[in-house]
C-alpha positions as CSV (number, residue, x, y, z in Angstrom):
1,X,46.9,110.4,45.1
2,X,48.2,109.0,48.2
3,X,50.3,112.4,48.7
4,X,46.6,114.3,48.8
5,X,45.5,112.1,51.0
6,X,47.7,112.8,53.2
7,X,47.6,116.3,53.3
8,X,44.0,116.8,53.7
9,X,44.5,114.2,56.5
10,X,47.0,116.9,58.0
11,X,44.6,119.6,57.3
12,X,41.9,117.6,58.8
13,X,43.5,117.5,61.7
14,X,45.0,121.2,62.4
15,X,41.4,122.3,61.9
16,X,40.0,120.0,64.2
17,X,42.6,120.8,66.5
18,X,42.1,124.3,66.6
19,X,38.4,123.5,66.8
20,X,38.6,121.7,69.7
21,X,40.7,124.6,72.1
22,X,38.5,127.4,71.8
23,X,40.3,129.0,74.8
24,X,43.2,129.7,72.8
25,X,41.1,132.2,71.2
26,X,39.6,133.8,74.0
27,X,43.1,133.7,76.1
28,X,43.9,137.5,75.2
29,X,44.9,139.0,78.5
30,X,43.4,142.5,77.1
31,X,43.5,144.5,73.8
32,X,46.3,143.5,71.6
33,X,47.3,140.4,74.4
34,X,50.7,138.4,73.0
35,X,48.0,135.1,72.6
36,X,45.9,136.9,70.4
37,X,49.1,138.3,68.3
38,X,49.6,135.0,67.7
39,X,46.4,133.8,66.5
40,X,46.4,136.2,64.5
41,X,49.8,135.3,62.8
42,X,48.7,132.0,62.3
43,X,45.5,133.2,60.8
44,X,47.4,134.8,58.3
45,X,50.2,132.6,57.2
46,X,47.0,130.0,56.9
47,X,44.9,132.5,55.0
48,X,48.3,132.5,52.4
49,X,48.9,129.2,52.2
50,X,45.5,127.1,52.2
51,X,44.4,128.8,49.2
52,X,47.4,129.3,47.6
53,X,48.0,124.9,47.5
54,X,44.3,124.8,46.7
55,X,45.0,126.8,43.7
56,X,48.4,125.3,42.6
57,X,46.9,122.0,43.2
58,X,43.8,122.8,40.5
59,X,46.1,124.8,38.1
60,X,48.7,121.5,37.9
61,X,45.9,119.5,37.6
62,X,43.3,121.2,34.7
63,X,46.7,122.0,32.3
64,X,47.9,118.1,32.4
65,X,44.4,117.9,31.6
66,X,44.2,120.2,28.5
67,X,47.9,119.1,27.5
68,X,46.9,115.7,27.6
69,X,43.5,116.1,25.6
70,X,46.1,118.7,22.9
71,X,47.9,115.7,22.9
72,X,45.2,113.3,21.8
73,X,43.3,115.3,19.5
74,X,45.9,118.4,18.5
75,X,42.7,119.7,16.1
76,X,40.7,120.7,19.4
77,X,43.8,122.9,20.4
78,X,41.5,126.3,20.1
79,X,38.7,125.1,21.3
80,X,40.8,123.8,24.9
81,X,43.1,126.8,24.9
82,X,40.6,129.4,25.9
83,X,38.2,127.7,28.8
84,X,41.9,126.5,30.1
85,X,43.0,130.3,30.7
86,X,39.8,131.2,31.7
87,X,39.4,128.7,34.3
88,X,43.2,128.9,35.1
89,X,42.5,133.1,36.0
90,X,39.5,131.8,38.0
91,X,41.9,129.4,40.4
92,X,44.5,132.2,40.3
93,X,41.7,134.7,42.1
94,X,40.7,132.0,44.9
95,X,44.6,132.0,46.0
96,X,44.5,136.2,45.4
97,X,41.8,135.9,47.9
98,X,43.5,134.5,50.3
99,X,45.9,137.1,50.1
100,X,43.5,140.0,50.4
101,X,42.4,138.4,53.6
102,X,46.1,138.1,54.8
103,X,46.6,141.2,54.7
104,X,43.1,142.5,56.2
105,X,44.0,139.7,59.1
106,X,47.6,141.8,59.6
107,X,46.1,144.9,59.9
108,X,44.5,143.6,62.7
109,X,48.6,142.5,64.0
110,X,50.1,146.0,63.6
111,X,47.6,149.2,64.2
């Protein structure tokens, strides 16, 4: 728990950060400027990884869950298994999404 913590802390504070120097994303010195390369990088690789934890994070989480409720009641397997993989499919597209919007973010890198 203490491990989370500590990373939304991080996150807290790169967003904050970035909030708080607008000029960095108005410091393009014309169309396709080395600043706004950059940002656009950065956009990316954030647009990857964010959603990517996010959903690793919730996948980890919701099968200990199932396996641990299996484990206490194994009779309830079928009735677990199902809303597991459906909601499992569900985190899988949030981090897919992310992806999607790498790549729309790199088109914008390399015309």
């Amino acid at each position: 728990m203490r491990c989370i913590r500590r990373v939304l802390v991080a996150l807290l504070a790169v967003g904050a950060t970035m909030a708080a120097v607008p000029g960095l994303a108005l410091a393009a010195e014309g169309e396709g400027g080395t600043a706004s390369f950059g940002l656009y990088a950065l956009a990316a690789g954030l647009a990857v990884g964010l959603p990517t934890f996010g959903a690793a994070l919730g996948q980890g989480r919701a099968t200990a869950a199932a396996m641990e409720s299996i484990g206490r009641n194994p009779n309830s397997a079928d009735r677990i298994f199902t809303p597991m993989i459906i909601g499992l499919a569900l985190m899988e597209a949030l981090g897919l999404y992310g992806l999607v919007i790498a790549f729309m973010l790199q088109g914008k890198i390399l015309p």
